[in-house]
N, C-alpha and C positions, 0 to 999 in steps of 0.2 A: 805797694798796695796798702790801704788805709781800713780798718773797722770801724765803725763806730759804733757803740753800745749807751741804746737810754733808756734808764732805767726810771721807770715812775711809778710812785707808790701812792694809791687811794685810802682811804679809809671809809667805809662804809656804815652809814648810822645806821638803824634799826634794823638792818637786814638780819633774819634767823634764818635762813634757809639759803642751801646751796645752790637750788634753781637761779634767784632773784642775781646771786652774782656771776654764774654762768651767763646771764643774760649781758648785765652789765661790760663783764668781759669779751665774749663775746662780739655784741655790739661794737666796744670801742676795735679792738682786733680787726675787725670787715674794715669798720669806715679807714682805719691806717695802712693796711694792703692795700686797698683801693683806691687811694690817694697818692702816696709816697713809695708802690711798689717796693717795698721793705718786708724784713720776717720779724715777726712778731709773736710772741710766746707768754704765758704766766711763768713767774720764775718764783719759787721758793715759799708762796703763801698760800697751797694749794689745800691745806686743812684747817684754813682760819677762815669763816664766813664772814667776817668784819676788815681782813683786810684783802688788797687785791694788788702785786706788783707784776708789771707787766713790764719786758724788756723789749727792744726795739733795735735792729741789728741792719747795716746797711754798710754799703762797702764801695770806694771809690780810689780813685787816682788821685785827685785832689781835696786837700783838706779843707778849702774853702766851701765848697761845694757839697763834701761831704757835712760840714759843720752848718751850713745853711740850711739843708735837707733836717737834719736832727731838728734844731728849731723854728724850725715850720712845724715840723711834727708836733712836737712838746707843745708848741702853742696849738694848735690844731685841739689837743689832744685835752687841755685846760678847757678851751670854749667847749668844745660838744657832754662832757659827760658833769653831771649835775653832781656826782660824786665827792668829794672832797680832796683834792689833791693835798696830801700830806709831804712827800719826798720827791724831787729827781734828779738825776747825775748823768751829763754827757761823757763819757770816757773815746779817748779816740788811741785806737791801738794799731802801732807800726806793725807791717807786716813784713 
């Protein structure tokens, strides 16, 4: 059994307020369940209004498949949000 963990990091311009990136998150979160039936979480930038890292968790037999999956995602994930993609990292863990 295969993990995969993608981890992608936005950066947010002007945003002051915690509403505007809940939205943003959010947002991006629905349209990637809804797509790639994957779990998807905020990890580790939950007190910073300017940044937003969102991880991306999916689990297969095959690592091709599973590595396909991831970017799909990743690109998916680039096109829809206007945000700034600053960071992201495929990690794939043997299980």
């Amino acid at each position: 059994m295969l993990f995969a963990v993608l981890t992608v990091e936005y950066t947010l311009h002007g945003n002051d307020n915690l509403k505007a990136k809940r939205r943003v998150a959010n947002s991006l979160k629905t349209k990637v369940r809804n797509t790639f039936n994957v779990a998807v979480a905020e990890a580790g930038t939950e007190n910073s209004l300017t940044k937003l890292r969102l991880q991306v968790i999916s689990l297969s037999n095959e690592e091709r498949h599973l590595r396909s999956r991831m970017d799909k995602c990743l690109a998916m994930m680039e096109a829809v949000c206007p945000e700034e993609m600053t960071w992201s990292d495929i990690e794939m863990i043997d299980y």
